[in-house]
C-alpha positions as CSV (number, residue, x, y, z in Angstrom):
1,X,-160.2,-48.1,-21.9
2,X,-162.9,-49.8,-19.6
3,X,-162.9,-53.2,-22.0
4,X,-158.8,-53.1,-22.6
5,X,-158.6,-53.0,-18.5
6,X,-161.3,-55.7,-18.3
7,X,-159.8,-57.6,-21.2
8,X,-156.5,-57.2,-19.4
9,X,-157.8,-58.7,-15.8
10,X,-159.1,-61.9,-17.8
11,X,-156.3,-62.8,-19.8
12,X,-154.2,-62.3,-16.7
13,X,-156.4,-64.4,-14.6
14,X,-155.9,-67.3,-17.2
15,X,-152.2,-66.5,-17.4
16,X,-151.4,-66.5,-13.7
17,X,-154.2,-70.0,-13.3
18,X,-151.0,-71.6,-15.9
19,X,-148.2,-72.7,-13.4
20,X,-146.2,-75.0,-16.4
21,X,-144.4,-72.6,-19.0
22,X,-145.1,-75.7,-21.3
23,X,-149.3,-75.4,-21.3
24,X,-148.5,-71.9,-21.9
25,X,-148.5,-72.2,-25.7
26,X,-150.9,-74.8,-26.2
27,X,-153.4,-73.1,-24.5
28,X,-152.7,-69.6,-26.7
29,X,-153.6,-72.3,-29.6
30,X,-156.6,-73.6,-28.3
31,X,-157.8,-69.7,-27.3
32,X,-157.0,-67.8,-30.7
33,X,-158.4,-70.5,-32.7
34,X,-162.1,-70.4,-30.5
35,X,-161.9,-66.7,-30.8
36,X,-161.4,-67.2,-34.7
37,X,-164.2,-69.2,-34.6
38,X,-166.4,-67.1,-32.6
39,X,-165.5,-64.2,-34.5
40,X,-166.6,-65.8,-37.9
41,X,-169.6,-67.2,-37.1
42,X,-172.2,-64.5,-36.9
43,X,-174.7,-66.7,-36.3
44,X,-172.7,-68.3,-33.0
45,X,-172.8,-64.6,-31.7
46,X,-176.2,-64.0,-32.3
47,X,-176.8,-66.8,-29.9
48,X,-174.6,-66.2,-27.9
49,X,-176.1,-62.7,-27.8
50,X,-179.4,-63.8,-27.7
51,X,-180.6,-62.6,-23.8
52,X,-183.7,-65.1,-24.9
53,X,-181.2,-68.1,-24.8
54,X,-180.6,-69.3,-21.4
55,X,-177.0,-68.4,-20.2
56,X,-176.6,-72.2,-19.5
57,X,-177.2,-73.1,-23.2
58,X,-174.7,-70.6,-24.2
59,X,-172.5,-72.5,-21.6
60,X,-172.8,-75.7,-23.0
61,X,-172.7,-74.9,-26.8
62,X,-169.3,-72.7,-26.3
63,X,-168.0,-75.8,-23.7
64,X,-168.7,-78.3,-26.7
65,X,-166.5,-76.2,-28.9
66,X,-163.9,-75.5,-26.9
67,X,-164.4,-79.3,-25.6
68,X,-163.3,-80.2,-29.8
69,X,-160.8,-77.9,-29.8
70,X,-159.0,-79.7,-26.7
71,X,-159.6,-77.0,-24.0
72,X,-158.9,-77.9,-20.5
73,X,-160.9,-76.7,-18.2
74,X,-159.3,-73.4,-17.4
75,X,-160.6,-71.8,-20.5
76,X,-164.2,-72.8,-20.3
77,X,-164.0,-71.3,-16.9
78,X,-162.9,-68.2,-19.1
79,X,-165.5,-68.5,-21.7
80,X,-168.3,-69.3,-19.2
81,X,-167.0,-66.1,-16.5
82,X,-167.5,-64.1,-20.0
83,X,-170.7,-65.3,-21.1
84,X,-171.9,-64.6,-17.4
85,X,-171.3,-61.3,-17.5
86,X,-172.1,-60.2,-21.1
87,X,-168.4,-59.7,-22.0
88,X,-167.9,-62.3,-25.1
89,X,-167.1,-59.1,-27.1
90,X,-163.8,-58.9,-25.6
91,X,-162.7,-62.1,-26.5
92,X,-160.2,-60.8,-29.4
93,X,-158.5,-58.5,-26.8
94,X,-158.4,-60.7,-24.3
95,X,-156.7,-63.4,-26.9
96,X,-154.5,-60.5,-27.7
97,X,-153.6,-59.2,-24.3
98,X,-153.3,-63.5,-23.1
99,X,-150.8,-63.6,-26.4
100,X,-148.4,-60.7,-25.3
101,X,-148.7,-62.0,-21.8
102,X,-147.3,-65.5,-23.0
103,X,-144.6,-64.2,-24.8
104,X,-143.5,-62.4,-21.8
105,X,-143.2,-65.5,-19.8
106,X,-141.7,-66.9,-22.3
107,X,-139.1,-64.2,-23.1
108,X,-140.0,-63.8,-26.6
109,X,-141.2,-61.3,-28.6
110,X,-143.2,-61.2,-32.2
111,X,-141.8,-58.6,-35.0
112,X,-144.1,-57.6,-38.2
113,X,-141.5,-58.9,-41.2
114,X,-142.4,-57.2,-44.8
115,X,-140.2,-58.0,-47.9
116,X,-140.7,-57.7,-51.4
117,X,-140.4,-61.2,-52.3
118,X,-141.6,-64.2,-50.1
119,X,-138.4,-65.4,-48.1
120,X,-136.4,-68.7,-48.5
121,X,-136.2,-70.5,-44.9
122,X,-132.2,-69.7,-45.4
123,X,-133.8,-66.0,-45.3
124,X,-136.2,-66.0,-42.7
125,X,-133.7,-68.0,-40.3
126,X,-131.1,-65.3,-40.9
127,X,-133.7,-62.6,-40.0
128,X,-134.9,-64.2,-36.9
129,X,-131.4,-64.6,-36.0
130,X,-130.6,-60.9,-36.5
131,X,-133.8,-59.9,-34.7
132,X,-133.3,-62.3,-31.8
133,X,-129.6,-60.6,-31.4
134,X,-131.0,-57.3,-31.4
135,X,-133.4,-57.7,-29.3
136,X,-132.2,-60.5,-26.7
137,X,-135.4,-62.4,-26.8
138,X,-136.7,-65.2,-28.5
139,X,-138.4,-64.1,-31.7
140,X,-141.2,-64.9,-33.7
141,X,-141.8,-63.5,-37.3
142,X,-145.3,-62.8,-38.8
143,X,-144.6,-62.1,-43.0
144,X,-146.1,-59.9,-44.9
145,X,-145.1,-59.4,-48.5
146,X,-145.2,-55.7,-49.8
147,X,-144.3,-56.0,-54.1
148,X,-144.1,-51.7,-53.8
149,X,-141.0,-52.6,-51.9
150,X,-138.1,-52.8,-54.4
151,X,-136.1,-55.3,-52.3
152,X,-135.3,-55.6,-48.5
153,X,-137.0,-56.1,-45.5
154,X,-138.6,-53.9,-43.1
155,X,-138.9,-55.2,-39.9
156,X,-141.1,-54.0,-36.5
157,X,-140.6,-54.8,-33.0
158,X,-142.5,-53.5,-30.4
159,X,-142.2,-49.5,-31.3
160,X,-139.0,-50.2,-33.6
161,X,-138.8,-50.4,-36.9
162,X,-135.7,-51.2,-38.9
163,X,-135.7,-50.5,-42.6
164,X,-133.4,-52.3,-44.4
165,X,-135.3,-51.4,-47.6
166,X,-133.9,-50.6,-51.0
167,X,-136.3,-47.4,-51.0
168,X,-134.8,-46.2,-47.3
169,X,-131.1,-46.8,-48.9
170,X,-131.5,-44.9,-51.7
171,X,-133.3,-42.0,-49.4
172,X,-130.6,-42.5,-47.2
173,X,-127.7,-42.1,-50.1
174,X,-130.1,-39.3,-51.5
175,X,-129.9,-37.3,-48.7
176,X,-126.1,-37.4,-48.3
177,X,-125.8,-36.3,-51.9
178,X,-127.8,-33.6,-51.6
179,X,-126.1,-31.5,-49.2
180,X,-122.7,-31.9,-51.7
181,X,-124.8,-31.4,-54.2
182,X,-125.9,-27.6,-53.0
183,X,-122.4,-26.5,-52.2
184,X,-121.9,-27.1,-55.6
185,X,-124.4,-24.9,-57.0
């Protein structure tokens, strides 16, 4: 709980330093693809973790990453506050927490997509559509393909989850045969 409230205070900092809606999504870019980076390299975060390296160093190795990636120079503020204290291991969360925060300013909202079958662009259109009706927001999808599935989609915003799976409509006709089914018995 200590990190998420920590991770929370740092991605809102960034968010709040962002007056122009417009930078909003660039700078999500920029940020998730450094914390891929850092994540993947092991041997960046034994460096970085490295108390014999000299905080500056750290500094000015992250800054020349972030400075290739096109950071401005909110986020190596960001990175260097967090190398200052010791807290690069919250940099997923705070990518995470930065990401949700964006799409709240930006009245949009991300739903988990599974189907059976990869979708057409006809498909996926019609599903954001639906999704963006339901919800009232802007939506973006992240796809997952599921081959258990029979056919369908499931889809997951926020706490909801809609099944419009073959398997839930044949559960779904399954249980209102059954109850015929035992008067008949």
């Amino acid at each position: 709980m200590k990190n998420y409230l920590a991770a929370y205070r740092y991605a809102r900092s960034l968010s709040e330093t962002i007056d122009d809606d417009q930078a909003l999504e660039p700078t999500l870019e920029i940020l998730t693809s450094f914390t891929e980076t850092f994540q993947e390299s092991e041997a960046l975060q034994g460096i970085i973790g490295n108390p014999a390296v000299p905080t500056k160093a750290q500094i000015a190795i992250l800054d020349a990453i972030l400075e290739k990636l096109g950071a401005d120079s909110r986020l190596k503020k960001l990175v260097a506050v967090l190398v200052q204290r010791g807290r690069t291991r919250i940099l997923p969360e705070v990518t995470k927490l930065f990401a949700a925060q964006t799409d709240a300013r930006l009245n949009r909202v991300s739903a988990q997509v599974t189907s059976a079958v990869a979708l057409s662009d006809t498909q996926r259109n019609d599903i954001i559509a639906s999704l963006e009706k339901f919800s009232g927001m802007h939506v973006r999808i992240d796809h997952a393909v599921d081959p258990d599935l029979l056919g369908g989609v499931i889809a997951q915003i926020g706490g909801t989850i809609i099944d419009g799976s073959v398997r839930a409509r044949i559960e779904r006709l399954k249980q209102s045969l059954l109850p015929e089914e035992n008067l008949g018995g």
